[in-house]
C-alpha positions as CSV (number, residue, x, y, z in Angstrom):
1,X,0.0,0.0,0.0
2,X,1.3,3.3,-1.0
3,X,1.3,6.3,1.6
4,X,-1.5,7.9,-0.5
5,X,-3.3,4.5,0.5
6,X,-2.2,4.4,4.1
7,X,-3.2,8.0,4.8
8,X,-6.8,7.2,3.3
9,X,-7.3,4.3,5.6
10,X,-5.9,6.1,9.1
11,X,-8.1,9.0,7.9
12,X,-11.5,6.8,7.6
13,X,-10.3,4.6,10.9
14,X,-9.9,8.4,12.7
15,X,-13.7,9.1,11.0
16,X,-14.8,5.5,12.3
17,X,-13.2,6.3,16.0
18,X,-14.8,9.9,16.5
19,X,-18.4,8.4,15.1
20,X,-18.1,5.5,17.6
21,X,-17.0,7.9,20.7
22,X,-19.8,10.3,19.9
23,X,-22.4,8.7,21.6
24,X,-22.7,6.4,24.4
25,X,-22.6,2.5,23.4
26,X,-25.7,2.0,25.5
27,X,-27.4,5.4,24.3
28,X,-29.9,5.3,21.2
29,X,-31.8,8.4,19.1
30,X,-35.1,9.3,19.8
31,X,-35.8,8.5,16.6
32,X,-35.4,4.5,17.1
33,X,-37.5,4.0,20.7
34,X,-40.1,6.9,19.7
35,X,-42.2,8.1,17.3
36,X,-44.5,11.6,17.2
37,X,-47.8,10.4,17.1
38,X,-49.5,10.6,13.8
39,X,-46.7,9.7,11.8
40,X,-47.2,6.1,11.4
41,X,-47.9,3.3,8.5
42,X,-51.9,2.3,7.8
43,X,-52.9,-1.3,6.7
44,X,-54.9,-1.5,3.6
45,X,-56.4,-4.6,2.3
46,X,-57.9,-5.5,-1.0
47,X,-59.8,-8.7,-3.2
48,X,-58.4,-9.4,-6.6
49,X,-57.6,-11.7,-9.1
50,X,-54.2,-13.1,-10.2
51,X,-54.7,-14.7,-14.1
52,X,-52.0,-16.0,-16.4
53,X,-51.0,-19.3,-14.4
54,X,-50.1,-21.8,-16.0
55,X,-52.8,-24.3,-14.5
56,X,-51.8,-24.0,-11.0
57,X,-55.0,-21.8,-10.4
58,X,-58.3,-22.7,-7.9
59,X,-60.5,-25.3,-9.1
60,X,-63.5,-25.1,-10.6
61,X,-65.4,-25.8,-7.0
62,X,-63.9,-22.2,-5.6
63,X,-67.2,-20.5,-6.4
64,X,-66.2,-17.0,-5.4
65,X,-63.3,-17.5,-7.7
66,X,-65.9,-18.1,-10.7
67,X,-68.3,-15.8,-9.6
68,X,-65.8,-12.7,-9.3
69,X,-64.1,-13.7,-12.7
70,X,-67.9,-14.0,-14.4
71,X,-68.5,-10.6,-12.5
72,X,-65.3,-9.3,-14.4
73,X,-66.5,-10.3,-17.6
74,X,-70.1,-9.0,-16.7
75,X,-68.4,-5.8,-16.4
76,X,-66.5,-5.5,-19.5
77,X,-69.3,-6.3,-21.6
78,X,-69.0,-10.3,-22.3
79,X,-71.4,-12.1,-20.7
80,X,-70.8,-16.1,-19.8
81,X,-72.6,-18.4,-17.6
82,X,-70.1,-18.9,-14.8
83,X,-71.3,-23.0,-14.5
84,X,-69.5,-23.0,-18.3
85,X,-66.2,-20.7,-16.3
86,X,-62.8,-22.7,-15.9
87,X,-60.6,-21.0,-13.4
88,X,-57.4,-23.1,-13.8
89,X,-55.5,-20.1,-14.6
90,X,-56.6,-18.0,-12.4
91,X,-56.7,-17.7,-8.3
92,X,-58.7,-15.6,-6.0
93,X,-56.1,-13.6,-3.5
94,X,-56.0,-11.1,-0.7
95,X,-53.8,-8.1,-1.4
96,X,-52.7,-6.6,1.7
97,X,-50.0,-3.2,1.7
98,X,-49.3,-0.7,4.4
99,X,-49.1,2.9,4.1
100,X,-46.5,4.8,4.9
101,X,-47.1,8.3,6.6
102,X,-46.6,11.3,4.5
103,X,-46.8,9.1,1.3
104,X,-48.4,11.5,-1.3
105,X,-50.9,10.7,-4.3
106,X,-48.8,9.4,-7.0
107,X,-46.4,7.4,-4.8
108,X,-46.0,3.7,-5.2
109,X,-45.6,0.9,-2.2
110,X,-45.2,-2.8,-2.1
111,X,-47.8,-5.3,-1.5
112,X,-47.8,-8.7,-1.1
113,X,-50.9,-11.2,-2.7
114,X,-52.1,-14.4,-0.7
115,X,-53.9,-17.0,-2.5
116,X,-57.5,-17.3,-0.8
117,X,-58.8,-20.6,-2.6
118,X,-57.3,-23.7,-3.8
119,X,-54.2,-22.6,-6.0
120,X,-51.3,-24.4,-6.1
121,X,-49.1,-21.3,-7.0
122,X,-49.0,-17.9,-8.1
123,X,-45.9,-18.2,-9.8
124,X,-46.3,-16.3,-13.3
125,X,-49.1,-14.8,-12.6
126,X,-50.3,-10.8,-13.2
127,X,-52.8,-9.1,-10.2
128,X,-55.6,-7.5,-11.7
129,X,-56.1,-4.0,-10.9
130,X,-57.4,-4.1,-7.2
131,X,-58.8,-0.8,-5.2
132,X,-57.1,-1.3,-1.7
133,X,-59.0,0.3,0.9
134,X,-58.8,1.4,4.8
135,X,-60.2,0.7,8.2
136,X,-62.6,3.5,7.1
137,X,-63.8,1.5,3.8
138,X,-62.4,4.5,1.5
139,X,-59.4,3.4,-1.6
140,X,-56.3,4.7,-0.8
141,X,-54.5,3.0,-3.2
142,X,-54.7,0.9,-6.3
143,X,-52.5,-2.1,-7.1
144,X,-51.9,-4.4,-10.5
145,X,-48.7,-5.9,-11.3
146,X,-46.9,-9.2,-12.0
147,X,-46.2,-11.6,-9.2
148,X,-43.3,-12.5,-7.7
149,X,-43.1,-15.5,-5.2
150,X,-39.9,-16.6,-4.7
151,X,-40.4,-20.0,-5.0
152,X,-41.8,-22.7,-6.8
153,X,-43.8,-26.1,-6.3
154,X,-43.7,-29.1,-9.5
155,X,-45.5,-32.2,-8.9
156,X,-45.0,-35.1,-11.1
157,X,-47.4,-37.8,-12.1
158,X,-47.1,-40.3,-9.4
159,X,-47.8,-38.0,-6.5
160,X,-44.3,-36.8,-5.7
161,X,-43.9,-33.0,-5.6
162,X,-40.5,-30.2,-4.8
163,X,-41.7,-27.1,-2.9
164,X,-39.4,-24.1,-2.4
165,X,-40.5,-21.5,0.1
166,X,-44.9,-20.5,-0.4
167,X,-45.3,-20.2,-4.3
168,X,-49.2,-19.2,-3.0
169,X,-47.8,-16.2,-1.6
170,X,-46.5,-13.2,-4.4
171,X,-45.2,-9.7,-3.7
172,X,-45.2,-7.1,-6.2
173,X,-42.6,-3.9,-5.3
174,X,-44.5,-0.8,-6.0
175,X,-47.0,-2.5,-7.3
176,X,-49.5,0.1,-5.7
177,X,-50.0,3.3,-7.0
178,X,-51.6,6.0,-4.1
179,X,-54.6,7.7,-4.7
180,X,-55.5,9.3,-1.7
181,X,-53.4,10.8,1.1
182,X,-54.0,10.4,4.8
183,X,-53.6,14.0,6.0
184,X,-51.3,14.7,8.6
185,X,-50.4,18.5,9.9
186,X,-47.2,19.4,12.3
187,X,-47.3,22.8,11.4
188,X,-48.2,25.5,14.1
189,X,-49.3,22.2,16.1
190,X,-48.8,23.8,19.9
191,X,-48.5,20.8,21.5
192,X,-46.8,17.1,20.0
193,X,-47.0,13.9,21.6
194,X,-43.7,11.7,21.5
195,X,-44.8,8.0,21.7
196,X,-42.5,5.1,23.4
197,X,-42.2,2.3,21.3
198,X,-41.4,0.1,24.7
199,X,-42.9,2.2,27.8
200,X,-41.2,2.9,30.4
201,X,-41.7,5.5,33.0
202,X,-37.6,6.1,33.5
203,X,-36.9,5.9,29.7
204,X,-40.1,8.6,29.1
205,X,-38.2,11.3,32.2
206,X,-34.6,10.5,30.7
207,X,-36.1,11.3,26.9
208,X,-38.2,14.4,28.4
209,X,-34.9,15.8,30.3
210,X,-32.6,15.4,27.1
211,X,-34.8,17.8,24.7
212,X,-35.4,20.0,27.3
213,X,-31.6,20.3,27.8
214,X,-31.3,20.8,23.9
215,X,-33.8,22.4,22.5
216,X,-34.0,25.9,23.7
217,X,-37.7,27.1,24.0
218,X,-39.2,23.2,23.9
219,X,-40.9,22.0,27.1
220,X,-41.0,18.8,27.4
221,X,-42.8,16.7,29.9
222,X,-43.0,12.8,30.4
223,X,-46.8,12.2,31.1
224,X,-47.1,8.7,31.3
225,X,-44.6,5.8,30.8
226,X,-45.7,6.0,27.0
227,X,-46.1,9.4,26.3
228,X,-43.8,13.0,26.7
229,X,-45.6,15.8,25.7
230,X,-43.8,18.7,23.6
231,X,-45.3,22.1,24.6
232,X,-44.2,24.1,21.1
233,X,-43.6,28.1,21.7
234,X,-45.4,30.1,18.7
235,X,-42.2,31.2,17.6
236,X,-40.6,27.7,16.9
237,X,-43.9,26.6,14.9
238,X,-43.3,27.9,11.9
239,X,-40.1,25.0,11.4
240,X,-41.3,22.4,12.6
241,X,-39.6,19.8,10.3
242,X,-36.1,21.1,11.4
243,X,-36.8,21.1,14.9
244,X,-38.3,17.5,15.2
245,X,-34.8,16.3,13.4
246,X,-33.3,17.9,16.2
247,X,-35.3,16.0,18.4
248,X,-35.2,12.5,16.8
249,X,-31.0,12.5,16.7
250,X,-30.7,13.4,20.4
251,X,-29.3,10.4,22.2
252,X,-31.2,9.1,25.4
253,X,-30.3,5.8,27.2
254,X,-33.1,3.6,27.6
255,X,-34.2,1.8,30.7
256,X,-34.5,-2.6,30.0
257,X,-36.5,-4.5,32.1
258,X,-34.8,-7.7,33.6
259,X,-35.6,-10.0,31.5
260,X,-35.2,-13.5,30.5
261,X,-36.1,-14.9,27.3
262,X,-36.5,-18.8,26.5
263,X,-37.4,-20.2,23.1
264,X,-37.5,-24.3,23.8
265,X,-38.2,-25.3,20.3
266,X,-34.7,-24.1,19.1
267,X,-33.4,-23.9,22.6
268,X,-32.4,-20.6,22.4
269,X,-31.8,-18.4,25.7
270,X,-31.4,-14.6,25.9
271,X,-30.8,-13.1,29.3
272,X,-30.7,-9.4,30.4
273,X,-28.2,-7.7,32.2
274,X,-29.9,-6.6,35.1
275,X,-31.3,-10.1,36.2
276,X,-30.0,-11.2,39.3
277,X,-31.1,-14.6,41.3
278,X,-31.4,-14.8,45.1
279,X,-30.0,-18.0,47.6
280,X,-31.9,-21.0,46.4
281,X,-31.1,-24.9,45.9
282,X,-31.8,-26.9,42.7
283,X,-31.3,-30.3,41.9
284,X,-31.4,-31.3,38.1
285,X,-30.3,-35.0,37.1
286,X,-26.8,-35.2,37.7
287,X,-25.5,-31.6,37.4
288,X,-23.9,-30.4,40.8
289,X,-23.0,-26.2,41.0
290,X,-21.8,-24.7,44.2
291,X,-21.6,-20.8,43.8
292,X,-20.3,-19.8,47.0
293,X,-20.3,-15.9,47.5
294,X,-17.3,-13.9,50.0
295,X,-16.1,-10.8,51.6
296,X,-12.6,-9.8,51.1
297,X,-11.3,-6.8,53.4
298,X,-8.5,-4.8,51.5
299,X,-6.4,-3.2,53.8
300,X,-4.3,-0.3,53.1
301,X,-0.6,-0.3,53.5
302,X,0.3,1.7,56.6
303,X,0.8,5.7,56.0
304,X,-0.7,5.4,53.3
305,X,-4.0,7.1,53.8
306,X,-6.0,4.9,51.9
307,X,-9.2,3.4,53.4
308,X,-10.4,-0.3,54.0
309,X,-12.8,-1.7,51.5
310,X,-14.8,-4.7,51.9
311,X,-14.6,-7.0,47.9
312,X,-16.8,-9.8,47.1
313,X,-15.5,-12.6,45.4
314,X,-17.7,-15.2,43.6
315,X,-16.6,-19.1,43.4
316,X,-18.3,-21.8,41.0
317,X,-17.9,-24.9,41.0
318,X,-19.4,-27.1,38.7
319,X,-19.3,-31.3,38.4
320,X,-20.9,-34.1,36.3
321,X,-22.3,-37.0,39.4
322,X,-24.8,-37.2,41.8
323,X,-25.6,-34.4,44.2
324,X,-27.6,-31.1,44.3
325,X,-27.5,-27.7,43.1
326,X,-26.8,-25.1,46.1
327,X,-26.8,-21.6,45.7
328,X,-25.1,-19.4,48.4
329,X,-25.4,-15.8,48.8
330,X,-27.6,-13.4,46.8
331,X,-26.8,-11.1,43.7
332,X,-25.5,-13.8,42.0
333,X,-26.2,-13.2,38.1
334,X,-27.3,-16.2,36.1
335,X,-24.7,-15.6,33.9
336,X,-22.6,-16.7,36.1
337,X,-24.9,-20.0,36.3
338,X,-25.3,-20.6,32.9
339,X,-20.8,-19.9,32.7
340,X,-20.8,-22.8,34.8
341,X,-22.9,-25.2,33.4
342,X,-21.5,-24.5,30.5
343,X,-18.5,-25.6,31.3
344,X,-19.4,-29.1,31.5
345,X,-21.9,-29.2,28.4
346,X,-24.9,-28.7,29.7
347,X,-27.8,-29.0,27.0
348,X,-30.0,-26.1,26.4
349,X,-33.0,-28.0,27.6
350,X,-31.0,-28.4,31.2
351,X,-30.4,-24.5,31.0
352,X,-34.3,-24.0,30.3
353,X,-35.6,-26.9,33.0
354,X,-33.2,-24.8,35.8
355,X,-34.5,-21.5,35.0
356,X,-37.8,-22.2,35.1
357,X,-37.2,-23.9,38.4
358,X,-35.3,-21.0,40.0
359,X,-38.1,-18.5,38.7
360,X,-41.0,-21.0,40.2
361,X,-38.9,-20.9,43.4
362,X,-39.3,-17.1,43.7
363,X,-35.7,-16.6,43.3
364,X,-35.2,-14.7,40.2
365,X,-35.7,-11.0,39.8
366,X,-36.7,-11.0,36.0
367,X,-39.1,-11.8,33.9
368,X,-39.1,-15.3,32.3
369,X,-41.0,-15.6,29.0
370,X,-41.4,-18.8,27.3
371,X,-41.9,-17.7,23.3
């Protein structure tokens, strides 16, 4: 590398090192745990018809397949008797989408189409044009497209079939064009709500404390656990888009709940810092753990003015036999449980089968949730 080279690399390390020490590694923006309310995505939903398959559509029994395509026809000025209808090539799906806030008529957003009858795929196939409508029964949006499904699913003649992925679900990238806008005003607003995406009455006073401490005029005051409410001067009103992106790139450090997560089909574990287990004893097959918990006194050398300070110091010991698990002393973390069961190869059902036994005893100080 030349020393034009090596001077472009210290140069983005140096940009990488100040980005990294500008913020707290526990600190996140506002932007990422809250939202103002009102600025938020709406479902839509829609009926249509994907044709062009290539004989992978609902059968001929799906009668609101044959009846809507008959209805189609009906429309468009050919009239057919829908008993006489074959649907083979076509399927009868429900076209969901979500709507961004601030998206304006004109703008196009993805959609996905499920197959609602019989069909076997969706692969090839083209969505009609389908009005997509809101909670309030109005069209927002209008979608028609080609589907794409990502997969595939080929059957042969003696019953054996390949499958990759759901070939009855397609999604269509801007398939939807918007028609009509849900309105949403900031401007000269007096008062904005900030909205928690996880609640939390410490989280909601830290975020409230950090715009009041940098945005000058902007009282802010944490109402609930969910909510901090942004009192807007009449001066600052008139920019409101620049002083909201003020507000969303301020860093706050949010509050997590002790928590201990367990997913026993793949025998996955997640455990929170702050969780913390109390003395108890638990025997499980033939897994032994001692955790013994002591206080060291440091003593200063003499003259030295230094002051005596009482230390803890955690032992674990862990062995494969017969015995019991005894737990001595509190504040122990399960980490340090779960270090030393490690150790010998405990399986993740063991881990799970303890901690549900120490939570049933009382003894943990988190939440355990089975997903």
């Amino acid at each position: 590398m030349n020393a034009k080279g090596r001077l472009y690399t210290a140069c983005i390390g140096l940009a990488l090192t100040l980005v990294l020490a500008s913020a707290p590694a526990d600190c996140a923006r506002i932007k990422d745990i809250a939202y103002f309310l009102g600025s938020r995505s709406n479902a839509l939903i829609g009926y249509g018809l994907v044709v062009g398959l290539n004989g992978s559509g609902d059968n001929t029994n799906t009668l609101f397949t044959v009846n809507t395509l008959a209805n189609l026809l009906d429309n468009m000025g050919i009239h057919v008797d829908p008993t006489q209808t074959k649907t083979k090539n076509v399927a009868a799906v429900m076209v969901t989408a979500k709507l961004p806030a601030f998206a304006r008529i004109g703008a196009r957003i993805d959609l996905e189409a499920s197959s609602i009858g019989d069909a076997k795929s969706l692969e090839g196939g083209t969505l009609l044009m389908t009005p997509l409508k809101g909670p309030d029964g109005k069209v927002y949006a209008v979608a028609q497209g080609p589907i794409s499904t990502g997969g595939f699913s080929v059957s042969g003649a003696s019953g054996s079939s390949v499958q990759k992925n759901h070939p009855t679900v397609g999604f269509i990238s801007g398939g939807a064009l918007v028609e009509k806008e849900v309105a949403v005003q900031y401007a000269e607003l007096p008062v904005l709500d900030l909205v928690l995406k996880a609640p939390d009455f410490t989280t909601a006073t830290k975020t409230a404390s950090a715009i009041n401490g940098a945005v000058q005029g902007v009282t802010a005051k944490a109402v609930d656990a969910g909510t901090v409410k942004l009192e807007i001067p009449p001066g600052q009103r008139g920019d409101m888009v620049a002083m909201i992106t003020k507000i969303e790139n301020l860093n706050v450090q949010p509050e997590v709940v002790a928590k201990v997560v367990v997913n026993e089909r793949t025998g996955t574990i997640v455990i929170g810092e702050n969780v913390r287990i109390s003395p108890v004893a638990v025997a499980h097959g033939s897994l032994t753990v001692q955790i013994t918990e002591k206080s060291n006194v440091s003593q200063p050398m003499p003259f030295s003015q230094g002051q005596t300070a009482i230390t803890p110091q955690t032992s674990i010991q862990v062995q494969e036999g017969k015995g019991a698990l005894a737990v001595v002393g509190g504040g122990i973390t399960i980490g340090q449980v779960i270090k030393g069961l490690n150790a010998i190869g405990a399986t993740p059902r063991d881990l799970i089968n303890i901690l549900q036994s120490i939570k049933a005893a009382g003894a943990m100080q988190a939440e355990l949730e089975l997903i």
